[in-house]
N, C-alpha and C positions, 0 to 999 in steps of 0.2 A: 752759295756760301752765306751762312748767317754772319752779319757782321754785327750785329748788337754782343753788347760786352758777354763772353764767356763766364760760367762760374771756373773758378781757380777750382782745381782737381787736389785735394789734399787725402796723404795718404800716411794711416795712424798705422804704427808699430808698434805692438805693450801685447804682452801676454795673457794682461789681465781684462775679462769682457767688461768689467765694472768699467775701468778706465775708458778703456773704445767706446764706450756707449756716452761715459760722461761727455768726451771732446766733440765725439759726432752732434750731442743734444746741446752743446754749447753755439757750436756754430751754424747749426739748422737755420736756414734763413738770412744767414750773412752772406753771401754769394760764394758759398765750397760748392762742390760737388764731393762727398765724401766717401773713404775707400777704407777699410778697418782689414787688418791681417796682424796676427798673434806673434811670426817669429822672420827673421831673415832672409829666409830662403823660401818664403810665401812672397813676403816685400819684393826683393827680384824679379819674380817672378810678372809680379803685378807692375812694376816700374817696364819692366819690357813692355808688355801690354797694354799698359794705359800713360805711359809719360806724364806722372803727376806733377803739377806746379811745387807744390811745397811736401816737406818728409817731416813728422815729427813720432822721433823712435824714442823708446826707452834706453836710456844708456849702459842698464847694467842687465843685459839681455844673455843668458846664457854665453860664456865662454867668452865675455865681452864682446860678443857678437854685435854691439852698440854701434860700440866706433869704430868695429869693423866693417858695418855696413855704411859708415859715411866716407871710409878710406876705398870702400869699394868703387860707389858712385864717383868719386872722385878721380880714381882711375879709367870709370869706362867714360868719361866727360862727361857726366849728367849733369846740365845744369841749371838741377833746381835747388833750392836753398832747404838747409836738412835743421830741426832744433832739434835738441836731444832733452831726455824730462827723466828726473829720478828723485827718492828722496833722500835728503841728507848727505848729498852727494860733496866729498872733499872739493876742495878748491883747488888742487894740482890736477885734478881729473877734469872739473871744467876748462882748465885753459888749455890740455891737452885736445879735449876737443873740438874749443875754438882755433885753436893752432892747426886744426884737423881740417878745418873749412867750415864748422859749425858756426851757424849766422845768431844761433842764441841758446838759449838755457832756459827751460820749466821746472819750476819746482811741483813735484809730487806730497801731500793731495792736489791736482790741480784745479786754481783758484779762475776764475770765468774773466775777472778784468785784466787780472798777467795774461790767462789765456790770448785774449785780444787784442792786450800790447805786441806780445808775442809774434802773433799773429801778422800785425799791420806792419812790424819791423821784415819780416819774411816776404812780404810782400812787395817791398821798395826794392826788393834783390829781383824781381820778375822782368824779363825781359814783358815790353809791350807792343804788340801789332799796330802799326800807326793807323792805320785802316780803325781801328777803334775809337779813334780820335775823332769828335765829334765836327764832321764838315771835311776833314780830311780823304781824298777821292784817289791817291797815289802812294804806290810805294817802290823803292829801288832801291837795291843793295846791291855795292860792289864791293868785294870784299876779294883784297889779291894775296896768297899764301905762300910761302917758300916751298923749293920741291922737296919735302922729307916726308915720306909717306907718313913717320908718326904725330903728323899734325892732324892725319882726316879725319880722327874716331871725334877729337873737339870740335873740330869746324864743323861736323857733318850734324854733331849734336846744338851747335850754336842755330845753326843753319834754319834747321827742325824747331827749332823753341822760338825762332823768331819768324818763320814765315809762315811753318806748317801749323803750331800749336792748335788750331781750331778742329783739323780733318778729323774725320776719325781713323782709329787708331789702326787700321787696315791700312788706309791709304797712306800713312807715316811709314808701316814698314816698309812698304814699295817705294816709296821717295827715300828711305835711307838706305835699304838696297841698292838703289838706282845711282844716287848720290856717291855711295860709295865705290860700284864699282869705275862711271866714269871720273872719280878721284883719281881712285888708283890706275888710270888709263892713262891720264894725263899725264900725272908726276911720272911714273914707272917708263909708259912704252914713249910718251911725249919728252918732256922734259931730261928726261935721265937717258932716254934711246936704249932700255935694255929690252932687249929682244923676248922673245916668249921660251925660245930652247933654252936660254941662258937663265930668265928665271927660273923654269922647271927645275933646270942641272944645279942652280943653289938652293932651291929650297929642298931636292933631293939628298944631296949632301952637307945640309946645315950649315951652307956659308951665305946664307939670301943677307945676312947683316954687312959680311965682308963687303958684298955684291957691293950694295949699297951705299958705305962708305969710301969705297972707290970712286965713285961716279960723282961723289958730293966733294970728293976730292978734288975735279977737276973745276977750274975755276969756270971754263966756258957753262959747265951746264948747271954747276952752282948757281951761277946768281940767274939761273932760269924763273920765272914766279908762275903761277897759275891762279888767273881771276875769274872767278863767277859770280856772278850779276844774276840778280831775284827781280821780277816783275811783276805787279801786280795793278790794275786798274779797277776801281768800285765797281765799273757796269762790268767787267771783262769775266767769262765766267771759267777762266782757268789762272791758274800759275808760272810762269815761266821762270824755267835755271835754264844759265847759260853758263859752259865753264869751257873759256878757253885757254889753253896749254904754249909754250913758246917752240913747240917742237917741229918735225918732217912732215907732221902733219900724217893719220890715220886711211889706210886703205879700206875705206867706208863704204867705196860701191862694192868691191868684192866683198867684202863680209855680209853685207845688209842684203845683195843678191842672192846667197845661197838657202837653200829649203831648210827646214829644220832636221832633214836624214844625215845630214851633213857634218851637223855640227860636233857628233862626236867625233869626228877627227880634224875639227880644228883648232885652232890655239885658244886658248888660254879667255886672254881680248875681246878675241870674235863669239868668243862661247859666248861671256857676262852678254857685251853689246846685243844680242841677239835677243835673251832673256831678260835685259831690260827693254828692247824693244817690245817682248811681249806683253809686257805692264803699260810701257807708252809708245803707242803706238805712231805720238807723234816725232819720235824722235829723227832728229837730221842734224846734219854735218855741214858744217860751208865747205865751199871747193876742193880746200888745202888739205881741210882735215882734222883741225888743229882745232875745231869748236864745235861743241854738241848741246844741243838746243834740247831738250823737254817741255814738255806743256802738261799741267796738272789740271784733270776737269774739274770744277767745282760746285758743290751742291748748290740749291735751291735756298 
Protein backbone atom coordinates (compact mmCIF):
# COMPACT_ATOMS: atom_id res chain seq x y z
CA UNK A 1 0.00 0.00 0.00
CA UNK A 2 1.49 3.36 -0.96
CA UNK A 3 1.02 5.55 1.98
CA UNK A 4 2.39 8.94 0.69
CA UNK A 5 -0.47 11.36 0.39
CA UNK A 6 -2.92 10.50 -2.58
CA UNK A 7 -4.03 13.04 -5.20
CA UNK A 8 -7.67 13.93 -4.34
CA UNK A 9 -9.73 12.49 -7.33
CA UNK A 10 -11.87 15.52 -8.61
CA UNK A 11 -14.58 14.89 -10.89
CA UNK A 12 -15.94 18.00 -13.36
CA UNK A 13 -19.66 17.84 -14.61
CA UNK A 14 -20.40 20.87 -17.49
CA UNK A 15 -21.41 20.14 -20.84
CA UNK A 16 -19.23 22.56 -21.99
CA UNK A 17 -15.38 21.04 -23.13
CA UNK A 18 -14.18 24.88 -22.92
CA UNK A 19 -15.11 24.70 -19.29
CA UNK A 20 -13.62 20.99 -18.50
CA UNK A 21 -10.62 21.88 -19.98
CA UNK A 22 -10.48 25.24 -18.19
CA UNK A 23 -10.72 23.60 -14.36
CA UNK A 24 -8.71 20.51 -15.46
CA UNK A 25 -5.68 23.36 -16.62
CA UNK A 26 -6.38 25.21 -13.66
CA UNK A 27 -5.71 22.58 -11.19
CA UNK A 28 -2.91 20.54 -13.03
CA UNK A 29 -0.29 20.30 -10.56
CA UNK A 30 -2.21 20.95 -7.35
CA UNK A 31 -2.58 17.45 -6.22
CA UNK A 32 -6.13 16.34 -8.27
CA UNK A 33 -6.16 13.63 -10.10
CA UNK A 34 -8.81 14.79 -12.59
CA UNK A 35 -12.00 13.16 -14.24
CA UNK A 36 -14.11 15.44 -16.86
CA UNK A 37 -17.74 13.90 -17.92
CA UNK A 38 -20.32 16.32 -19.90
CA UNK A 39 -23.80 15.16 -18.38
CA UNK A 40 -25.35 13.11 -15.36
CA UNK A 41 -25.79 10.01 -16.06
CA UNK A 42 -21.84 9.71 -17.34
CA UNK A 43 -21.08 11.39 -13.71
CA UNK A 44 -22.88 8.08 -11.96
CA UNK A 45 -21.52 6.20 -13.82
CA UNK A 46 -17.92 7.38 -13.07
CA UNK A 47 -18.81 8.13 -9.22
CA UNK A 48 -19.51 4.23 -9.05
CA UNK A 49 -16.15 3.42 -10.64
CA UNK A 50 -13.81 5.79 -9.41
CA UNK A 51 -15.17 7.16 -5.74
CA UNK A 52 -14.07 10.70 -6.46
CA UNK A 53 -13.09 12.95 -3.42
CA UNK A 54 -14.74 16.08 -4.64
CA UNK A 55 -17.83 16.74 -7.47
CA UNK A 56 -17.93 20.15 -9.06
CA UNK A 57 -21.30 20.07 -11.48
CA UNK A 58 -22.88 22.76 -13.42
CA UNK A 59 -26.12 23.64 -11.80
CA UNK A 60 -28.23 24.30 -14.46
CA UNK A 61 -27.59 20.96 -16.36
CA UNK A 62 -30.47 19.77 -18.49
CA UNK A 63 -33.80 19.34 -16.72
CA UNK A 64 -32.13 20.66 -13.55
CA UNK A 65 -30.32 17.66 -13.66
CA UNK A 66 -27.73 19.79 -11.30
CA UNK A 67 -29.26 19.28 -8.12
CA UNK A 68 -30.62 16.45 -9.03
CA UNK A 69 -27.40 14.94 -9.24
CA UNK A 70 -26.44 16.23 -5.67
CA UNK A 71 -29.86 14.90 -4.20
CA UNK A 72 -28.72 11.77 -5.73
CA UNK A 73 -25.50 11.21 -4.12
CA UNK A 74 -26.94 12.23 -1.14
CA UNK A 75 -29.29 9.41 -1.15
CA UNK A 76 -26.90 6.64 -2.21
CA UNK A 77 -24.55 8.22 0.91
CA UNK A 78 -21.73 9.36 -1.13
CA UNK A 79 -19.69 11.31 0.91
CA UNK A 80 -17.82 13.41 -1.05
CA UNK A 81 -18.44 17.15 -1.04
CA UNK A 82 -20.26 18.29 -4.32
CA UNK A 83 -19.80 22.63 -5.52
CA UNK A 84 -22.15 23.52 -8.02
CA UNK A 85 -20.91 26.53 -10.73
CA UNK A 86 -23.34 28.59 -13.15
CA UNK A 87 -23.67 31.92 -14.40
CA UNK A 88 -25.89 34.50 -13.00
CA UNK A 89 -27.27 32.13 -11.04
CA UNK A 90 -30.39 33.71 -8.52
CA UNK A 91 -29.84 33.64 -4.97
CA UNK A 92 -32.96 31.36 -4.05
CA UNK A 93 -31.40 28.63 -6.11
CA UNK A 94 -28.00 28.93 -4.37
CA UNK A 95 -29.40 28.35 -1.06
CA UNK A 96 -31.56 25.76 -2.37
CA UNK A 97 -28.67 23.95 -3.10
CA UNK A 98 -26.58 24.59 -0.10
CA UNK A 99 -29.71 23.34 1.73
CA UNK A 100 -29.25 20.48 -0.66
CA UNK A 101 -25.83 19.51 1.00
CA UNK A 102 -23.82 21.76 -1.41
CA UNK A 103 -20.53 22.62 0.38
CA UNK A 104 -20.17 25.81 -2.00
CA UNK A 105 -20.88 27.81 -5.19
CA UNK A 106 -18.58 28.96 -8.53
CA UNK A 107 -19.39 31.37 -10.41
CA UNK A 108 -19.22 31.04 -14.25
CA UNK A 109 -16.73 32.49 -16.23
CA UNK A 110 -14.66 30.56 -13.83
CA UNK A 111 -12.01 32.72 -12.19
CA UNK A 112 -8.54 30.49 -11.11
CA UNK A 113 -8.31 32.11 -7.47
CA UNK A 114 -12.34 31.57 -6.40
CA UNK A 115 -11.44 28.43 -8.23
CA UNK A 116 -9.02 27.47 -5.42
CA UNK A 117 -10.79 29.01 -2.68
CA UNK A 118 -13.28 26.82 -3.65
CA UNK A 119 -11.42 24.26 -3.92
CA UNK A 120 -9.47 24.32 -0.45
CA UNK A 121 -13.13 24.97 1.23
CA UNK A 122 -14.07 21.34 -0.43
CA UNK A 123 -11.34 19.94 0.79
CA UNK A 124 -11.61 20.47 4.76
CA UNK A 125 -15.11 18.27 4.14
CA UNK A 126 -12.51 15.29 3.27
CA UNK A 127 -12.36 12.62 5.44
CA UNK A 128 -8.31 11.83 6.08
CA UNK A 129 -6.39 8.33 6.48
CA UNK A 130 -4.46 8.91 9.74
CA UNK A 131 -1.84 6.59 8.23
CA UNK A 132 -1.05 9.87 6.05
CA UNK A 133 -0.17 11.60 9.03
CA UNK A 134 3.38 12.09 9.01
CA UNK A 135 4.97 9.48 11.79
CA UNK A 136 1.66 8.08 12.37
CA UNK A 137 2.14 3.86 12.22
CA UNK A 138 -1.71 2.85 13.55
CA UNK A 139 -5.06 3.13 12.89
CA UNK A 140 -8.43 1.64 14.56
CA UNK A 141 -11.91 2.28 14.24
CA UNK A 142 -14.69 1.18 16.21
CA UNK A 143 -17.69 2.41 15.13
CA UNK A 144 -21.07 0.60 16.73
CA UNK A 145 -24.55 1.04 14.78
CA UNK A 146 -28.12 0.43 15.55
CA UNK A 147 -29.87 -2.67 14.03
CA UNK A 148 -31.88 -0.81 11.04
CA UNK A 149 -30.83 -2.14 7.87
CA UNK A 150 -31.18 1.41 6.39
CA UNK A 151 -28.16 2.71 7.96
CA UNK A 152 -25.67 0.25 5.85
CA UNK A 153 -25.71 2.01 2.46
CA UNK A 154 -23.95 5.37 4.83
CA UNK A 155 -21.92 3.40 7.13
CA UNK A 156 -20.60 1.24 4.39
CA UNK A 157 -19.90 4.44 2.39
CA UNK A 158 -18.39 6.19 5.46
CA UNK A 159 -16.42 3.07 6.06
CA UNK A 160 -14.96 3.01 2.35
CA UNK A 161 -13.83 6.96 2.36
CA UNK A 162 -12.09 6.37 5.46
CA UNK A 163 -10.18 3.13 5.36
CA UNK A 164 -10.34 2.04 1.78
CA UNK A 165 -9.98 5.48 -0.23
CA UNK A 166 -6.48 4.61 -1.38
CA UNK A 167 -7.30 0.78 -3.13
CA UNK A 168 -8.06 0.67 -6.35
CA UNK A 169 -11.19 0.85 -7.44
CA UNK A 170 -11.75 -2.98 -8.06
CA UNK A 171 -10.80 -3.80 -4.82
CA UNK A 172 -13.43 -1.13 -3.16
CA UNK A 173 -16.11 -2.88 -5.00
CA UNK A 174 -15.40 -6.17 -3.33
CA UNK A 175 -14.87 -4.51 0.17
CA UNK A 176 -18.38 -2.86 -0.34
CA UNK A 177 -19.89 -6.05 -1.48
CA UNK A 178 -18.28 -7.72 1.17
CA UNK A 179 -19.09 -5.15 3.70
CA UNK A 180 -22.52 -5.11 2.73
CA UNK A 181 -23.53 -8.30 2.66
CA UNK A 182 -22.00 -9.30 6.09
CA UNK A 183 -24.14 -5.98 7.31
CA UNK A 184 -26.93 -7.17 6.20
CA UNK A 185 -25.95 -10.56 8.05
CA UNK A 186 -25.54 -9.20 11.15
CA UNK A 187 -28.41 -6.81 11.64
CA UNK A 188 -31.14 -9.16 9.52
CA UNK A 189 -30.19 -13.01 10.57
CA UNK A 190 -28.09 -11.70 13.94
CA UNK A 191 -29.61 -9.09 15.55
CA UNK A 192 -33.22 -9.10 14.36
CA UNK A 193 -33.14 -13.21 14.22
CA UNK A 194 -35.24 -13.25 11.03
CA UNK A 195 -34.93 -16.35 9.39
CA UNK A 196 -34.00 -16.78 5.48
CA UNK A 197 -37.96 -18.42 4.58
CA UNK A 198 -39.30 -15.51 6.34
CA UNK A 199 -37.24 -12.85 4.53
CA UNK A 200 -37.90 -14.57 1.08
CA UNK A 201 -42.01 -14.80 2.10
CA UNK A 202 -41.70 -10.65 2.76
CA UNK A 203 -39.85 -9.75 0.16
CA UNK A 204 -42.04 -12.01 -2.06
CA UNK A 205 -45.07 -10.42 -0.93
CA UNK A 206 -43.98 -6.79 -0.38
CA UNK A 207 -44.15 -6.82 3.29
CA UNK A 208 -40.02 -7.01 4.02
CA UNK A 209 -40.70 -3.24 5.64
CA UNK A 210 -43.62 -4.63 7.73
CA UNK A 211 -41.11 -7.45 8.58
CA UNK A 212 -38.88 -5.23 9.81
CA UNK A 213 -40.75 -3.00 11.77
CA UNK A 214 -41.97 -5.73 13.79
CA UNK A 215 -38.80 -6.89 15.05
CA UNK A 216 -37.64 -3.13 15.73
CA UNK A 217 -40.57 -3.16 17.63
CA UNK A 218 -39.60 -5.49 20.21
CA UNK A 219 -37.57 -3.87 22.61
CA UNK A 220 -35.18 -7.00 23.38
CA UNK A 221 -33.79 -6.96 19.81
CA UNK A 222 -34.03 -3.14 19.45
CA UNK A 223 -31.71 -1.91 21.40
CA UNK A 224 -29.30 -4.92 19.89
CA UNK A 225 -26.14 -2.65 18.19
CA UNK A 226 -23.60 -4.07 15.63
CA UNK A 227 -19.72 -2.93 15.94
CA UNK A 228 -17.01 -3.12 13.47
CA UNK A 229 -13.65 -2.40 14.08
CA UNK A 230 -11.06 -1.37 11.12
CA UNK A 231 -7.28 -2.36 11.52
CA UNK A 232 -4.70 -1.15 10.20
CA UNK A 233 -0.69 -1.25 11.02
CA UNK A 234 2.22 0.72 8.71
CA UNK A 235 4.38 -2.47 8.30
CA UNK A 236 1.02 -4.85 8.06
CA UNK A 237 0.42 -5.63 4.47
CA UNK A 238 -3.51 -5.98 4.77
CA UNK A 239 -6.76 -4.45 6.25
CA UNK A 240 -8.69 -5.81 8.76
CA UNK A 241 -12.98 -5.51 9.30
CA UNK A 242 -14.27 -6.99 11.94
CA UNK A 243 -18.09 -6.77 12.56
CA UNK A 244 -19.65 -8.23 15.35
CA UNK A 245 -23.52 -8.69 15.78
CA UNK A 246 -25.32 -9.26 19.51
CA UNK A 247 -27.08 -12.37 18.01
CA UNK A 248 -27.43 -16.71 18.34
CA UNK A 249 -24.53 -16.33 16.61
CA UNK A 250 -24.13 -17.79 12.53
CA UNK A 251 -23.95 -21.59 11.50
CA UNK A 252 -20.48 -20.85 9.96
CA UNK A 253 -19.05 -24.46 9.73
CA UNK A 254 -21.98 -25.80 7.92
CA UNK A 255 -22.06 -23.10 5.47
CA UNK A 256 -18.23 -22.45 4.90
CA UNK A 257 -18.15 -26.60 4.57
CA UNK A 258 -20.31 -27.04 1.66
CA UNK A 259 -18.80 -27.07 -2.14
CA UNK A 260 -19.82 -24.42 -4.40
CA UNK A 261 -22.61 -27.16 -6.30
CA UNK A 262 -24.51 -26.55 -3.34
CA UNK A 263 -24.99 -23.30 -3.01
CA UNK A 264 -27.92 -22.96 -5.26
CA UNK A 265 -30.09 -24.53 -2.84
CA UNK A 266 -28.97 -22.79 0.04
CA UNK A 267 -30.19 -19.77 1.80
CA UNK A 268 -30.07 -16.54 1.19
CA UNK A 269 -26.82 -15.92 3.94
CA UNK A 270 -24.98 -18.90 3.15
CA UNK A 271 -25.14 -18.04 -0.70
CA UNK A 272 -23.60 -14.00 0.10
CA UNK A 273 -21.05 -15.62 2.93
CA UNK A 274 -19.78 -18.08 0.49
CA UNK A 275 -19.16 -15.41 -2.51
CA UNK A 276 -17.73 -13.20 -0.11
CA UNK A 277 -15.48 -15.82 0.78
CA UNK A 278 -14.56 -16.08 -2.75
CA UNK A 279 -13.17 -12.53 -2.80
CA UNK A 280 -11.54 -13.11 0.80
CA UNK A 281 -10.54 -15.93 1.23
CA UNK A 282 -9.43 -15.05 4.65
CA UNK A 283 -12.58 -14.92 6.10
CA UNK A 284 -13.57 -16.56 9.70
CA UNK A 285 -15.90 -16.62 12.34
CA UNK A 286 -15.24 -16.98 16.13
CA UNK A 287 -16.87 -20.00 17.81
CA UNK A 288 -20.48 -18.50 18.51
CA UNK A 289 -20.85 -17.02 15.29
CA UNK A 290 -21.72 -13.78 16.04
CA UNK A 291 -18.21 -12.15 14.51
CA UNK A 292 -16.59 -12.27 11.09
CA UNK A 293 -13.25 -11.18 10.51
CA UNK A 294 -11.86 -10.10 6.79
CA UNK A 295 -8.40 -9.31 5.73
CA UNK A 296 -7.73 -7.03 2.76
CA UNK A 297 -4.30 -7.77 0.98
CA UNK A 298 -2.50 -4.59 0.30
CA UNK A 299 -0.29 -3.47 -2.40
CA UNK A 300 3.28 -2.75 -2.58
Amino acid sequence: MNLSLPADRLLIVDPCPDTRFLIADYVHGRGFSVMAVSDPVAAMARIQETAPDIVITDLFLPEGAGLGLVKELKARHEPCPVVVMGADVPESFIIEALRGGVVDYLHKPVAEDELARVLQRAREFLPCNPLYVPGARHFEYELTIDSDPAYIPGVISWLLKMTASSLPPVQRIHIQGALQELLFNAIEHGNLEIQDQEKREALANGCYDQLLAQRLAQLRLRERRVTIRVRHERSDTHLEYRILDEGKGFPWQRVLSHSHETRESESMSGRGVFLTRAFFPSLTYNERGNEVTITVPLGG
